[in-house]
C-alpha positions, 0 to 999 in steps of 0.5 A, spaced: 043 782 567 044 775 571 050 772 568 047 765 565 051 759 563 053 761 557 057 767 560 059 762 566 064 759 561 066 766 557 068 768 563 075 766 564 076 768 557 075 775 559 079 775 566 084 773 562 086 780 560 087 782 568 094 777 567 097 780 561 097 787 565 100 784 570 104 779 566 107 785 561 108 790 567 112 786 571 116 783 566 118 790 563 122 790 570 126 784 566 127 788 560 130 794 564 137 792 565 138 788 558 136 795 555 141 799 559 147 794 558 146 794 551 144 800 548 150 804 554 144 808 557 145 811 564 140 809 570 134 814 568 135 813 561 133 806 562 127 808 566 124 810 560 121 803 559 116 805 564 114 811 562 113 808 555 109 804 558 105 808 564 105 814 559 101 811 553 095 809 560 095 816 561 095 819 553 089 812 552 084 813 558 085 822 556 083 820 548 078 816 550 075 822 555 076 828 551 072 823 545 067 822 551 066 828 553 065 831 546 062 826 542 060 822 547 061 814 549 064 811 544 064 804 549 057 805 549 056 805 542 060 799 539 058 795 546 064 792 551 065 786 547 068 790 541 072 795 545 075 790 549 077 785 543 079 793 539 085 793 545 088 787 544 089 788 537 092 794 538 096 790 543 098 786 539 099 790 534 105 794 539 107 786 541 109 784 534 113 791 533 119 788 537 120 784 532 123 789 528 125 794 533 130 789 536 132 788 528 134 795 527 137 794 534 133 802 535 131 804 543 125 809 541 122 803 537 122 799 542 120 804 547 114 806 541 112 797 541 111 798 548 107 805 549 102 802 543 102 795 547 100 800 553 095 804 549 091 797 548 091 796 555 088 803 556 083 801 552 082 795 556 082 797 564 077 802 561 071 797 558 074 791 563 072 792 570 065 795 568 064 789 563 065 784 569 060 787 574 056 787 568 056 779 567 052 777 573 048 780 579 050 788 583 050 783 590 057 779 588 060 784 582 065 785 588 067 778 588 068 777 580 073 783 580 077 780 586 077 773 582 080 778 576 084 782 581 088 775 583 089 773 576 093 779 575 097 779 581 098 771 578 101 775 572 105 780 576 108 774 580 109 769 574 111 774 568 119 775 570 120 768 571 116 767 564 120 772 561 127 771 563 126 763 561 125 766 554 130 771 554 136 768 558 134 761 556 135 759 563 135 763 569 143 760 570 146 764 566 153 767 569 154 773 571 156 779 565 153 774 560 151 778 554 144 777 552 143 779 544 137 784 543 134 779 538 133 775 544 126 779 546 123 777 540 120 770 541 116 772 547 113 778 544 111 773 538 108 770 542 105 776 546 103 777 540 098 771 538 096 770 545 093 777 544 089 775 536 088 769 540 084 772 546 081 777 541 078 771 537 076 768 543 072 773 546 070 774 538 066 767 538 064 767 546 058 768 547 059 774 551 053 780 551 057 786 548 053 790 553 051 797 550 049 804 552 046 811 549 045 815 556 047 823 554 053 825 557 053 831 561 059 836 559 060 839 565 068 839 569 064 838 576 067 832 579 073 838 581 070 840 586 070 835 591 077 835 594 077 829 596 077 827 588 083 831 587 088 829 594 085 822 591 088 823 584 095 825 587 094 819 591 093 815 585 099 818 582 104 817 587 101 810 588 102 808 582 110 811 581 111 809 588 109 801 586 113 801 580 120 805 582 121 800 587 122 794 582 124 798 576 130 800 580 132 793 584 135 790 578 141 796 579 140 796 586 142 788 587 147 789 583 151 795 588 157 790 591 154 792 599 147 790 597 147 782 593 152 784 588 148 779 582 148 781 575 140 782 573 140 774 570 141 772 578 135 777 581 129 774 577 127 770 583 128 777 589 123 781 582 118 775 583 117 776 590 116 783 589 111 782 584 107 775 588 108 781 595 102 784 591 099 777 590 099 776 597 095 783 600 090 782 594 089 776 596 088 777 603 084 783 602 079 780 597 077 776 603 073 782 605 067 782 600 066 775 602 060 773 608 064 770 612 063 770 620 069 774 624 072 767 626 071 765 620 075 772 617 080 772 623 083 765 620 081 766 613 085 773 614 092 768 617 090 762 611 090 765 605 097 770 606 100 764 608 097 761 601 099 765 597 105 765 599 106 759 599 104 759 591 110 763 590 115 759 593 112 753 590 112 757 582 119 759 585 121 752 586 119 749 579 123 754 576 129 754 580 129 746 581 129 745 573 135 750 573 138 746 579 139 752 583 135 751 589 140 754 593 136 761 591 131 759 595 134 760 601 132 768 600 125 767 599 125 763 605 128 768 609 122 773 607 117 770 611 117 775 616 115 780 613 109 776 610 107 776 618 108 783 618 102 785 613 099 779 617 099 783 623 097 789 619 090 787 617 088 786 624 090 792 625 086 797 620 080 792 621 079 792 614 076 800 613 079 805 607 082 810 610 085 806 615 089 802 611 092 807 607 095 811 614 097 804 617 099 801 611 104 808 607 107 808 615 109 801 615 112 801 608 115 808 609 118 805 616 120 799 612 124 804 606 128 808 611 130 801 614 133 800 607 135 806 607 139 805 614 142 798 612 145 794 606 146 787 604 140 783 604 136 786 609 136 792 605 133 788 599 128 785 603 126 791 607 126 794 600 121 789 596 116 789 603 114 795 599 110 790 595 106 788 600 103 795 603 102 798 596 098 791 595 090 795 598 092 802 596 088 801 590 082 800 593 082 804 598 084 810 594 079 809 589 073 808 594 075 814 598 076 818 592 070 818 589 066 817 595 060 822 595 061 824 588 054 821 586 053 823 579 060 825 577 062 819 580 064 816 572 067 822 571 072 822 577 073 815 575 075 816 568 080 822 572 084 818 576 086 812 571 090 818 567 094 818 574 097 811 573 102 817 569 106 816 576 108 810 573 112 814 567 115 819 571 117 817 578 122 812 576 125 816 571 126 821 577 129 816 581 134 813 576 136 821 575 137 821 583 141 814 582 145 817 577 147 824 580 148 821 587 147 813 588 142 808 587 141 805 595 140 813 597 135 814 591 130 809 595 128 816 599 123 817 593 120 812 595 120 814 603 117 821 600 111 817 597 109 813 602 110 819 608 105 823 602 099 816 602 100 816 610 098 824 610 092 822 604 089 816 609 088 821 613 087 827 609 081 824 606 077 821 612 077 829 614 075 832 607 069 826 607 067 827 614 067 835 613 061 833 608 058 828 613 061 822 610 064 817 616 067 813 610 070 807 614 064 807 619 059 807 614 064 801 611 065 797 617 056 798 619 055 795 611 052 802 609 053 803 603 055 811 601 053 815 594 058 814 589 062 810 593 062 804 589 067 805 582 063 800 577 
């Protein structure tokens, strides 16, 4: 299908789906902290919002595997359109439903609003990566998903900033002040809406509703290749490890020997996690792009520096509106971590396996640096997580389903039910936090990224051992069965 003019000027409408995952995954970081002061919830407890979140991914995509397997594909049958506009009702549904859980000032209601908010957005990652390869040529799906990619990142980057104006009022609140419960509740109206809204866009768009009847076979067969199942593990602790990092910063900065800030005073450290992850995608989506190698080498400097810059100046307007631009300084004082990652993507020279190896050792190292130190350079080393994580998705992906061939879609429905890592994890460091402290429950992290590193090279070992050179075959352009997710 060639995307004509018509689904030109739809498009943005169905991309627009990526920022609200980012927007909503991020901004649960702001929600962590008003939930654990109000409701006298212990650090673990608090954690809970992430695996409401990240729980409902994995109940949604295992759902929608078991009703494939047995009755077939449903997106199939009722075309892509209509499955992506039945995710953001559901969504939608889930948003409005904080309305009167704040009202009933009940935790599991909250945690309830927020799991079904995630199961709109299972629904939602399943039918949209696929819907946006199909709008246009094979040759340049790659490009549209990288667009779609750095619209979620906007998302993650601008959602908490977003969310804490909205609920604080402002981000200059003094520290301890208390923030009533109702004061979730507009937002997620507004959440609400915009979810209707888009549904009704995209209802009324012209966009193809993309149907399809192949038979689907019933066979397990994707679990016999080993790098599908090192891959899920990956998939998992990836997930987990990204989250539990800024799930936990909140209580972190608020220790005395790190920032000592309450939570209302940290929005600005949690966007520049977020935008870290803005930033690699960024730099990584220059890849898919035919540019010669000079062109690349600078472009590979460029757009970090861009994207960075992105993010102080959103920081900027928010932060100068609130006459609190001494802030700044802390994201000033970030940039050489970005000339870190820089120097990283020269060095893994953009192969798959490659990456992980450098990249999971270059965040375990910056753990550890957290680890060993305290105040705002343990903060930062922390928060440079962000910029390793930002790859790992791909490469982990491309990697894992490589040679799968047939059960390619299969392997892929498998380890989207592995963002469960984002449920799990970092209740398991709040529980850490809670029985020793929370600076020494950052060696979960440590633990993750020593586990990614070992996969990067586990994985080029179990392809190689089936004839696939994977990153040789990526750095020539040879393009391997199965390798390609959508």
């Amino acid at each position: 299908m060639k995307q004509d003019a018509t689904n030109k000027s739809s498009f943005p409408i169905l991309i627009s789906v990526f920022f609200f995952w980012g927007f909503v995954a991020a901004s649960n970081t702001i929600l962590i902290p008003i939930f654990k002061k109000h409701f006298a919830l212990l650090q673990w407890q608090s954690q809970m919002v992430d695996f409401a979140f990240y729980t409902a991914y994995f109940v949604g995509s295992l759902v929608y595997f078991l009703i494939s397997y047995l009755k077939g594909d449903p997106l199939g049958k009722i075309g892509y359109k209509k499955g992506l506009i039945l995710g953001l009702i559901i969504s939608a549904i889930g948003a409005l439903g904080f309305v009167p859980a704040a009202s009933a000032q009940s935790f599991p209601l909250m945690l309830t609003s927020l799991f079904i908010v995630g199961l709109g957005f299972a629904l939602q990652q399943i039918v949209a990566n696929p819907y946006v390869i199909a709008l246009g040529s094979a040759a340049t799906g790659s490009h549209r998903v990288s667009l779609a990619g750095g619209i979620n990142s906007f998302g993650t980057m601008i959602g908490p900033l977003l969310l804490s104006i909205a609920i604080f009022g402002s981000l200059t609140l003094a520290p301890g002040t208390e923030v009533a419960l109702d004061a979730v509740k507009m937002p997620y109206i507004i959440l609400c809406i915009a979810f209707l809204l888009f549904a009704l866009l995209l209802g009324i768009s012209n966009l193809p509703p993309i149907t399809h009847h192949e038979h689907v076979e019933r066979s397990m067969g994707a679990f016999k290749y080993p790098q599908l199942i090192f891959g899920m593990i990956a998939i998992f602790v990836y997930v987990g490890v990204e989250v539990t990092i800024q799930s936990n910063l909140p209580e972190l900065m608020r220790q005395s020997n790190m920032l000592g800030l309450d939570n209302t005073k940290t929005v600005h450290f949690i966007s520049m996690y977020w935008g870290s992850l803005m930033i690699g995608r960024w730099t990584g989506a220059i890849t898919v792009f035919n540019l010669s190698n000079t062109k690349k080498k600078i472009m590979t400097v460029l757009v970090p520096l861009l994207a960075y810059g992105t993010i102080i100046a959103v920081n900027y307007i928010k932060l100068n509106a609130a006459n609190d631009l001494e802030k700044m300084n802390d994201l000033y004082a970030y940039f050489p971590f970005v000339l870190i990652l820089i120097l990283g993507f020269f060095m893994a020279q953009e192969k798959p396996a490659r990456t992980m190896t450098l990249f999971s050792t270059l965040a375990a190292i910056m753990m550890i640096v957290g680890l060993m130190t305290t105040g705002k350079m343990a903060v930062y080393s922390f928060i440079s997580g962000g910029l390793f994580c930002s790859v790992m998705w791909p490469c982990i992906f491309s990697l894992s389903i490589a040679g799968l061939g047939k059960f390619t879609n299969q392997g892929s429905s498998m380890l989207i039910m592995m963002i469960l890592g984002g449920a799990i994890i970092p209740p398991l460091q709040g529980y850490i936090s809670d029985s020793i402290n929370i600076h020494s429950s950052y060696i979960i992290p440590v633990i993750c990224f020593t586990y990614l590193a070992f996969y990067g090279w586990k994985s080029k070992q179990v392809l190689q051992s089936q004839g696939i050179d994977y990153d040789a075959n990526v750095s020539e352009g040879v393009e391997v069965a199965g390798a390609e997710l959508q």
